[in-house]
C-alpha positions as a Markdown table, in Angstrom:
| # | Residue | x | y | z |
|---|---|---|---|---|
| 1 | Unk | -13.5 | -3.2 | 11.8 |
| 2 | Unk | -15.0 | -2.5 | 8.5 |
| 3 | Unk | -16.8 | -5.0 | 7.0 |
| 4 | Unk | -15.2 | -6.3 | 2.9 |
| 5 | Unk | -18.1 | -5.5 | 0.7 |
| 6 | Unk | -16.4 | -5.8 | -2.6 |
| 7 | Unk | -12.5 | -7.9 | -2.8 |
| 8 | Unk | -11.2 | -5.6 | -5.2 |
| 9 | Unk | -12.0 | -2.4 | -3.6 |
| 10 | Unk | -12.8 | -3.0 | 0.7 |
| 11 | Unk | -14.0 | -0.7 | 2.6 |
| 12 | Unk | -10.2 | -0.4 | 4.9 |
| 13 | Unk | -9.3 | 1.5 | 2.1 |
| 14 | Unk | -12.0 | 3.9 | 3.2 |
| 15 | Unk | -11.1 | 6.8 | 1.0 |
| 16 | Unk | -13.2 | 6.8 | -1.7 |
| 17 | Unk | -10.0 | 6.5 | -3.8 |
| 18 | Unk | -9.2 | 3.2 | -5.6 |
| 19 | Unk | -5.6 | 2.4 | -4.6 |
| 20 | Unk | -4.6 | 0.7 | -8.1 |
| 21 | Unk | -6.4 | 3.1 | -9.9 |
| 22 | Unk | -3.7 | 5.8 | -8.4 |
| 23 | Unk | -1.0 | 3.7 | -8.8 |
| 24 | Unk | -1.6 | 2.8 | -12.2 |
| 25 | Unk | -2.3 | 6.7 | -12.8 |
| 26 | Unk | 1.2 | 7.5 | -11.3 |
| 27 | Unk | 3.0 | 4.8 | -13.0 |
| 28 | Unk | 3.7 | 3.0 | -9.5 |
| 29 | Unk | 6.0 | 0.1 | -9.0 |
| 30 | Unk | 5.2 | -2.9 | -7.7 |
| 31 | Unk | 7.3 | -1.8 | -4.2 |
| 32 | Unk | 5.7 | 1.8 | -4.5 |
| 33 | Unk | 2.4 | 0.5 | -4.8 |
| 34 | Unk | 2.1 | -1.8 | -1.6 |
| 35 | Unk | 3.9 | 1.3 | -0.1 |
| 36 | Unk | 0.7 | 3.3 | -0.7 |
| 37 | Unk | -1.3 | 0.0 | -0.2 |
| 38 | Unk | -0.2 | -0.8 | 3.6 |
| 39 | Unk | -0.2 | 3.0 | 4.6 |
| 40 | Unk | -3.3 | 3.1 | 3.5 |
| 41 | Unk | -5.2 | 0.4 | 5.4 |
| 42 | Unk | -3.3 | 0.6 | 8.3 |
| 43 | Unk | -5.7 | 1.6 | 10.6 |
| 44 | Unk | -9.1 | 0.2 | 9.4 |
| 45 | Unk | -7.0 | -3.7 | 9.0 |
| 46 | Unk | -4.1 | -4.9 | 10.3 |
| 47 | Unk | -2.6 | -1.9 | 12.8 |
| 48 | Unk | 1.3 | -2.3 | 13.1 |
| 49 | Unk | 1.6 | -5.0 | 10.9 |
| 50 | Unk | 0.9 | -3.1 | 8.1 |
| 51 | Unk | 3.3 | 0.0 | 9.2 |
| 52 | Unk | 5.9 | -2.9 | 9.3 |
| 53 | Unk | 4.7 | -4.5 | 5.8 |
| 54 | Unk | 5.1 | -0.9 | 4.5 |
| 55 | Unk | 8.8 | -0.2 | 6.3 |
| 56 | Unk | 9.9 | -3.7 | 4.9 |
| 57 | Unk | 8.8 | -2.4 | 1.1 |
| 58 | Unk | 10.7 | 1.2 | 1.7 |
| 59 | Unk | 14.2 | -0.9 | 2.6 |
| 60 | Unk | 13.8 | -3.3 | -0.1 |
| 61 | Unk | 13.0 | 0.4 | -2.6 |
| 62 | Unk | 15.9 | 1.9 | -0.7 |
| 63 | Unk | 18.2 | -1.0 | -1.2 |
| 64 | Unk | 17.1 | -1.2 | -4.8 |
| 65 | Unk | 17.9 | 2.2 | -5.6 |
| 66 | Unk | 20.9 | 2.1 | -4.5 |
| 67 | Unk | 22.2 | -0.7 | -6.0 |
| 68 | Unk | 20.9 | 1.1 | -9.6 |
| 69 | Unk | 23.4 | 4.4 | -8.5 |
């Protein structure tokens, strides 16, 4: 595992992309945003628990949405 060199941006991330940076950039939600964030670390963190951190944020989007239809 990757050592955390800086709190705001860790190395999990590994992409050379700051994660709020694009989701401020694209006008993310909150849900949308710890979408990208737990896809995104998946591997170099916390594995499945992330996938499943990330599945739990698209129901509660889904649900959301359609409650707003």
């Amino acid at each position: 595992m990757s050592m955390v060199v800086n709190k705001i941006k860790p190395t999990y991330y590994g992409t050379g992309i700051d994660v709020i940076e694009f989701c401020l950039r694209n006008n993310l939600t909150f849900m949308q945003g710890n979408i990208i964030k737990y896809v995104t670390r998946y591997k170099d963190k916390n594995g499945i628990e992330d996938l499943e951190k990330a599945k739990e944020y698209i129901d509660r989007l889904i649900e959301f949405e359609r409650r707003e239809k």
